[in-house]
C-alpha positions in Angstrom: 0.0 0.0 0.0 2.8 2.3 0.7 4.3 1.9 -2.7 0.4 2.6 -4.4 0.8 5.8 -2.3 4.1 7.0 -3.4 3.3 6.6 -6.9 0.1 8.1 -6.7 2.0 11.1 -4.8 4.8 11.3 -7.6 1.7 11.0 -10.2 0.5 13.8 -8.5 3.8 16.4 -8.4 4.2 15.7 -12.0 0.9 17.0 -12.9 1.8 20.2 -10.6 5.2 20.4 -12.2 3.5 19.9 -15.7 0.5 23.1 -14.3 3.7 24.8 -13.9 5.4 24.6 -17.3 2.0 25.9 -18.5 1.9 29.0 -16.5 5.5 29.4 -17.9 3.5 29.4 -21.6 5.2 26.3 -22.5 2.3 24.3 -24.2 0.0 25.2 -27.2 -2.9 27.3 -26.3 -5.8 23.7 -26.4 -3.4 21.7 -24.1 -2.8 24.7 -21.7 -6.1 25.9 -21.1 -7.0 22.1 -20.3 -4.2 22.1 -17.8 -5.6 25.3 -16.7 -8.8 23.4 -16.1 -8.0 20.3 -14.4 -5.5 21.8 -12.5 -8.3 24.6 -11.2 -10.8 21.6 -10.6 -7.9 19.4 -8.4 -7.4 22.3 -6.4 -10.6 23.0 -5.9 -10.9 19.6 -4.4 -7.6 19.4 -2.4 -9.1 22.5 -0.8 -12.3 20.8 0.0 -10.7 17.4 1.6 -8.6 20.1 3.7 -12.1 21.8 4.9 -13.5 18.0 5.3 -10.5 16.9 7.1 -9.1 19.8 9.0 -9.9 18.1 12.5 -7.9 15.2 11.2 -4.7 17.9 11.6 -5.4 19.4 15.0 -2.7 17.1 17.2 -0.3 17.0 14.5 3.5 18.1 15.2 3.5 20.2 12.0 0.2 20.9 10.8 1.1 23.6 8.4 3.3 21.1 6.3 0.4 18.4 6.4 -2.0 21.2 4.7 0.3 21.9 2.1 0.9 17.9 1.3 -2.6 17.7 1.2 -3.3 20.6 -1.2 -0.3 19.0 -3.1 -0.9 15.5 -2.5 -5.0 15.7 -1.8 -5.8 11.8 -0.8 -2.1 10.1 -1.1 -1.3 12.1 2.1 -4.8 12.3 4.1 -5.2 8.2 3.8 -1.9 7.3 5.7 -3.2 9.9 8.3 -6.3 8.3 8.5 -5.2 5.2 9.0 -2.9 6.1 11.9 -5.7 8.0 13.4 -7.9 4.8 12.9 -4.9 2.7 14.6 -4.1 5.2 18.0 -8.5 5.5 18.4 -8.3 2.2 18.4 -5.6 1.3 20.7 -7.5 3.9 23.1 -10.6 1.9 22.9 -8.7 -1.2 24.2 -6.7 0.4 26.5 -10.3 1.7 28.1 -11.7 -1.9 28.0 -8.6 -3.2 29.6 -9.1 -0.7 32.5 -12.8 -1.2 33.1 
């Protein structure tokens, strides 16, 4: 699963690198304004798993850097977090049953 990850987050800084080389006019004018497009439409949805998942962030060392990686990264960063957040509540809950 880790290795699906970090291809899907090198998948990911490609397409950024390649939104970049098409702010620096570097494509024809039909391939750049789709870039323009998708790349609009992924960071509108990177911003909106940030709103979603914001309380996912709150007892993180370095928040700031997990916001960025997830407007970057979108999903290929949240899941890992996710599933360690999964793993400690759950370790809580057994702890708690073990004391009671």
């Amino acid at each position: 699963m880790k290795a699906l990850l970090g291809v899907g987050k090198a998948l990911a800084l490609a397409f950024w690198l390649v939104f970049g080389a098409a702010l620096a006019k570097r494509f024809g004018a039909p391939f750049e304004q789709l870039v323009y497009l998708l790349g609009a439409f992924l960071a509108l949805l990177h911003g909106a798993q940030l709103w979603l998942f914001s309380g996912l962030l709150s007892g993180r060392a370095s928040p700031w850097l997990d916001r960025a990686q997830i407007l970057l990264f979108g999903i290929f960063h949240l899941y890992p977090l996710k599933a360690e957040q999964a793993g400690e509540s759950l370790a809580a809950a057994h702890e708690e049953a073990a004391h009671a």
